[in-house]
N, C-alpha and C positions, 0 to 999 in steps of 0.2 A: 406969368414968369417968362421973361426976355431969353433966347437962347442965348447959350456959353457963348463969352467971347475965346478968339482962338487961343489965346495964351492959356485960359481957362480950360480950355478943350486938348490943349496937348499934354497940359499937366492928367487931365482924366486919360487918355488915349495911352500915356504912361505907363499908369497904374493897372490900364486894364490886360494891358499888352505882356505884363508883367503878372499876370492875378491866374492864379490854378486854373485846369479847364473848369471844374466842378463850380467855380465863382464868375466865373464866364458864364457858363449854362446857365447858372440859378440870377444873375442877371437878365440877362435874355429872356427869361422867360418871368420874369417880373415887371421889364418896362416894354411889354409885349404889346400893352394897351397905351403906350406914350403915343400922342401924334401933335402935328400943327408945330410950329414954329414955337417950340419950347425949351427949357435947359434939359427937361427929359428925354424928351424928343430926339434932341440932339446927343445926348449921351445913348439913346436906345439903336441910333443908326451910326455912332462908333462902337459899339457893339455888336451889330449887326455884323458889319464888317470884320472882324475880329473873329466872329461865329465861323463865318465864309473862310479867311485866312487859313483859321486852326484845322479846317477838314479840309482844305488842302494838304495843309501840312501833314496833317498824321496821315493821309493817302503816301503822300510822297515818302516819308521816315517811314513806314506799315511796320517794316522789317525790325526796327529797332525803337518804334514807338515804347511800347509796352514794358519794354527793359528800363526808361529813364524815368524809375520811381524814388523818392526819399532823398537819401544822400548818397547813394550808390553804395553802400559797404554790406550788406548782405553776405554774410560767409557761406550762404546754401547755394546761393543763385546769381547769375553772373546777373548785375544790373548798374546802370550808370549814374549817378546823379541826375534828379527831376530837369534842372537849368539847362544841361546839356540839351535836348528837343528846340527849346528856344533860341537858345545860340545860332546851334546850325541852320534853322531856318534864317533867323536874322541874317547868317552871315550869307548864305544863297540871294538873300532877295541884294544884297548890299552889291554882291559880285556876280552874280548870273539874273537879273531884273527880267531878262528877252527870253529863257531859260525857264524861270519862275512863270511867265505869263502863257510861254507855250503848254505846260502843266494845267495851268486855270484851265486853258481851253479844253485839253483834254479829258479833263477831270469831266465835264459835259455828258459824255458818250462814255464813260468809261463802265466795266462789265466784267467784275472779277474774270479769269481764266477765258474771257472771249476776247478785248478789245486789247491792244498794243498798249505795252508800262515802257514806250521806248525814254518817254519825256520824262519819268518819274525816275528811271535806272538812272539814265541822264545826269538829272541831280544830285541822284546819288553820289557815284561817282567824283563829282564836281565837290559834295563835301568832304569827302575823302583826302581830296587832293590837297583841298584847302586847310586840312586838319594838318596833314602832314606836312606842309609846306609856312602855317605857321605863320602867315604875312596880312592877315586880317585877322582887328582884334578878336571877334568873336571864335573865330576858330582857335586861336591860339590860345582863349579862355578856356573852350573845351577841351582842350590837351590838356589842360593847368589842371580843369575843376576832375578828372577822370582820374590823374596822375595822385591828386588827393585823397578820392576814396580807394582806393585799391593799388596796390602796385603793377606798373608798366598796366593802367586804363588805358588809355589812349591808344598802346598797341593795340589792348583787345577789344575797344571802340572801333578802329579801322580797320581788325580782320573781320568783326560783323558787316561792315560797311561793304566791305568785299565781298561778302557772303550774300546782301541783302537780294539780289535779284534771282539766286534761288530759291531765299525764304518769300520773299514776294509771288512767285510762279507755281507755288502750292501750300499760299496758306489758305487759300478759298476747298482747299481739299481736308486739311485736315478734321473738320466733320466728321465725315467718310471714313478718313484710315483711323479714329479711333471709334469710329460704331461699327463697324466691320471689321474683321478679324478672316486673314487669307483672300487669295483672289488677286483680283486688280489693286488691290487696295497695299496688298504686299510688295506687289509688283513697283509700283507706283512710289512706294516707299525709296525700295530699293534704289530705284532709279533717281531720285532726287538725291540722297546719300552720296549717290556715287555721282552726281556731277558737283555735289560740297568738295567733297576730296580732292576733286579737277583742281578745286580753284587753291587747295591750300591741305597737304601731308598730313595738320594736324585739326583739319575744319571740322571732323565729325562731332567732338563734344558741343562743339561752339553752336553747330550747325544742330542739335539737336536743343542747346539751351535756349537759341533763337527761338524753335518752334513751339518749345512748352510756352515760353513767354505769349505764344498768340494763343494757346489754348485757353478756355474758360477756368479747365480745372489743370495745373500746370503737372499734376499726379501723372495722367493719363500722356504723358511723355512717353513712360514705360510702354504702351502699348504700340508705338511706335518702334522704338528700340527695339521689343520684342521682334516685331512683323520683319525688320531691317535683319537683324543678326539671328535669328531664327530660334526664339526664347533660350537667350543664353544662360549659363551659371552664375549664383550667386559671387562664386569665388572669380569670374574671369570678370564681372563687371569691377566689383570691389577693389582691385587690382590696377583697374582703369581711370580716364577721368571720369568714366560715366557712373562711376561710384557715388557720385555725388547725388544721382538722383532716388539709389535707393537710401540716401541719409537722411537725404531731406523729407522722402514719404513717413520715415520714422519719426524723424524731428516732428511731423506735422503732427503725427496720431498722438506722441504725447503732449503735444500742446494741447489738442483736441481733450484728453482725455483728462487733464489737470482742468480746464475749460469748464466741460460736463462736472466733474465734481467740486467744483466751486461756484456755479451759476446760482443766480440771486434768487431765493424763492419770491423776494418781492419785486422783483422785476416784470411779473405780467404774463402775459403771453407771450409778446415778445422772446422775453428770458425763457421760454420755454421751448417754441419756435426756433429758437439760435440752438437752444444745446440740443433738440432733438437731430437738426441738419449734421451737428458737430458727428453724433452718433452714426446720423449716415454717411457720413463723408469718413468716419473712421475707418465701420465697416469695406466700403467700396475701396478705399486705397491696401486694406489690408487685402483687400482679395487681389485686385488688381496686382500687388508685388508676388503672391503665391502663383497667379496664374500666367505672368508673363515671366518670371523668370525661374529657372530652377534653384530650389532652397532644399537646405537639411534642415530640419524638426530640433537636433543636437545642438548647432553654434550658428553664429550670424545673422543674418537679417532674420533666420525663419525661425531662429530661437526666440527673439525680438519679439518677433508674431506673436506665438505664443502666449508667452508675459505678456501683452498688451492685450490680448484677446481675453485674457482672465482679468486683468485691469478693467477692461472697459465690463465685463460681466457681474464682474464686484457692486462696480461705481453704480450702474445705471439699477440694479438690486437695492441698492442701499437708497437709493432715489424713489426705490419703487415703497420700500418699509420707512421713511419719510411720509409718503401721501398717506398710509394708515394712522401714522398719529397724527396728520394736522388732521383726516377725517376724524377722527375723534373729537378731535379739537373744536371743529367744524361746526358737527352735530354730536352737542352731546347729551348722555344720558347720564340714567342715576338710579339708585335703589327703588323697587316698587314702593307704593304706599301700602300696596295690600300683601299681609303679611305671606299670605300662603303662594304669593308671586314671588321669585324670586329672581326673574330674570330681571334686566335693568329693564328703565322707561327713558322717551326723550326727556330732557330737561327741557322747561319753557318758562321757565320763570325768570330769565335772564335774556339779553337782548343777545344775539350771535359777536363770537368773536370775529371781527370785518377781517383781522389780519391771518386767522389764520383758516376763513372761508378763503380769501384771496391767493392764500400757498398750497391750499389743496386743488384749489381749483389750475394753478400752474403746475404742479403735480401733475395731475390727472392728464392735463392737454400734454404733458413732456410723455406720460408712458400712451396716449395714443399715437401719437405723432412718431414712435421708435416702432412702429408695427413692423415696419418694411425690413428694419434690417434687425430683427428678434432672435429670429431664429439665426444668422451667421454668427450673431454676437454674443451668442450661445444665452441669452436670457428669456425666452420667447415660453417656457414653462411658467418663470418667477412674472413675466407681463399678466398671461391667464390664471393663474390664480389670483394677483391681485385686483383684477377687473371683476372677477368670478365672483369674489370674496365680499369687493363691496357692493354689488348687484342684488345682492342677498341682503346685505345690510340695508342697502337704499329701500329695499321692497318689505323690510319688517320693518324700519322705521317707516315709513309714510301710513303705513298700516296701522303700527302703534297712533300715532299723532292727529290719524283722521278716526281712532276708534275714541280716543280722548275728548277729544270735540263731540264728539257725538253723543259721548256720555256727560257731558257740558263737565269736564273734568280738569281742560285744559287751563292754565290760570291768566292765561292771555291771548283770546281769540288772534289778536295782531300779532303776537310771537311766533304762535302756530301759524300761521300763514310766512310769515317769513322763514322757518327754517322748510318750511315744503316748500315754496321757492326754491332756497337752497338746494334741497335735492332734487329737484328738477333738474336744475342747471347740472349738476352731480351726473344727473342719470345721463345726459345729453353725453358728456365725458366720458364717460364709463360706458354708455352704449350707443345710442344714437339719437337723432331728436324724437323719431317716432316717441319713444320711452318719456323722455320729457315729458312730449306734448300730454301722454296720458296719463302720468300725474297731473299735471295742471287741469286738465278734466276733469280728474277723479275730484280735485281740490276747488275745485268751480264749483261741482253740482252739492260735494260735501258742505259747503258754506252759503249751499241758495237756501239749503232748509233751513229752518230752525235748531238750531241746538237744543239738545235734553235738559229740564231743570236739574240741576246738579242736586237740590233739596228729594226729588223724585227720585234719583240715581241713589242718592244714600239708605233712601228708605231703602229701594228694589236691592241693594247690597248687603241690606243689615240682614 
């Protein structure tokens, strides 16, 4: 296959120059293996290029990368429109080319909090100018596309922009001030805060929504706030703009907590995986707001707590008496044959339910994977007795099912082996693999012998 001709190649360079990071990357790393004088080839080293461009770029925007997600209207969190990132850069390369290439250079040698951001402020600035100044298309689009989702964007697009070379000169720290708590770390805070202000009366909220945005987890904002204003009140933040970030830690827990209580049980592991995190992330933001700011137990955020603290104790219970019935479900039993027995036996006369070994078994991975935050989310009693409960159960059924076999009782050697499978896999959930493995032992050596003639068994019964 002949490489693109260039009309062909600028129509792709286009598209790709226009195409999400995430379709950029997964590009990249699929014509990874293009080579020679190909149309892949050639499309794999317009994309190479483009790879190069965009980590420039998010170096140079760092400050305000992170903000241009969606369509910019988010009513918790200041954010811009996705397009705006692209613009500004285009409009930089268009009007500062000499500017743009002294940045490439530096980007080389560059070294969070060690090496000079004189080249990267630089540009900054320059998109600033050009925002507000409005005389290149792409800048004047950003003004448009900002002004759309939000009222007076564009203002607060270029008080960020004015902000940016604070948030740039300690986002490499934020690590730090929120895994440590007092100290340098306080300090440090402090001190960045207050050259925000320098630049602008009312940069503190701005200056702190910039920083969540770099955070992993944009909660742990609060810990900074905290460190800054020295764990303020509920009532003075709520009063303020920085109100907004303890609404949105609440917005988040009940999304989280609707989330957990509607997660698919046929979703997998996965689905189990997602709501257990959802549980921890509940957890951690609700402590996080009791611990960095002062709350009443009575009204407001910390009445909030509360209610969401028995919410989320309810849901993840009611998840836990779930996995008891699809274990039943699972593995199930049935009336003795022999009359003067009257506890139940497994069933094995039928092949396993697949869909609801499948929800118990996502069950089970969802209450081990909530161990960590059990006990804050006050369910950490209803987790042990559920593990406790079917541990017991897993250990008299295998016990039944291998004494069955044994008494050649069973009515399908293959069934019985499949549902001990089953609780194997069971026990592994419920306790460890160790457990597994030694069923699957027990059930190796129980099937190397021979089974009992059932006709012998009846006699030795009569």
């Amino acid at each position: 296959m002949a490489a693109l001709s260039e009309r062909k190649l600028e129509i792709v360079r286009t598209l790709v120059e226009t195409a999400p990071d995430p379709v950029v990357d997964g590009l990249h790393q699929a014509l990874a293996g293009a080579s020679g004088d190909t149309a892949l080839a050639s499309v794999r080293r317009l994309v190479e290029d483009e790879v190069r461009d965009r980590q420039l770029r998010n170096i140079v925007l760092l400050p305000i990368a992170p903000m241009c997600v969606g369509d910019g209207r988010d009513t918790l969190r200041l954010t811009f429109p996705g397009r705006v990132l692209g613009l500004i850069w285009r409009g930089l390369k268009v009007q500062a080319p000499a500017v743009v290439h002294n940045a490439e250079l530096a980007l080389y040698d560059y070294r969070p909090g060690e090496t000079s951001t004189e080249q990267f402020d630089r540009l900054v600035k320059l998109a600033a100018k050009g925002v507000r100044a409005g005389e290149q298309r792409e800048f004047r689009s950003v003004a448009e596309l900002c002004d759309e989702a939000r009222p007076a964007g564009a203002a607060s697009l270029l008080a960020c922009l004015d902000l940016s070379p604070v948030v740039r000169g300690v986002a490499h720290r934020l690590p730090a001030w929120t895994g440590q708590q007092g100290g340098g770390a306080n300090v440090g805070a402090r001190l960045a805060y207050k050259d925000a202000v320098a630049v602008s009366d009312d940069a503190g909220p701005r200056f702190f929504q910039m920083l969540a945005a770099q955070l992993q987890h944009p909660w742990m904002i609060m810990r900074i706030i905290s460190a800054v204003m020295e764990k303020p009140t509920e009532r003075y933040l709520a009063e303020t703009e920085l109100g907004m970030f303890g609404q949105s830690i609440l917005q988040d827990i009940e999304d989280a907590l609707t989330a957990v209580a509607e997660f698919d049980l046929d979703g997998g592991p996965p689905a189990a995986t997602a709501a257990a995190r959802l549980v921890d992330q509940v957890t951690m933001q609700a402590n996080d707001l009791e611990t960095y700011v002062t709350l009443s137990r009575d009204h407001g955020w910390g009445a909030a707590l509360v209610k969401h603290r028995k919410s989320l104790a309810s849901i993840v219970e009611g998840r836990f008496r779930e996995a008891e019935k699809q274990f039943d479900l699972a593995l199930p039993c049935g009336s003795s044959k022999v009359k003067r027995l009257r506890r139940s036996t497994p069933k094995l006369d039928a092949a396993p339910d697949e869909a609801a070994v499948a929800r118990c078994g996502t069950l089970l991975l969802f209450a081990g994977e909530v161990r960590f935050s059990s006990n804050y989310g006050g369910f950490a009693s209803a987790r042990s007795k559920l593990l406790e409960g079917l541990g017991e159960q897993l250990d008299q059924y295998v016990d039944e099912v291998l004494e069955l076999h044994k008494a050649g009782e069973a009515p399908s050697e293959a069934a019985a082996r499949t549902f001990l499978s089953i609780a194997a896999d069971f026990n592994r959930l419920v306790r460890d693999e160790k457990a597994a493995e030694l069923v699957r032992r027990r059930v190796a050596v129980a099937f190397a012998a021979p089974a009992a003639d059932p006709v012998k068994s009846l006699i030795a019964n009569s």
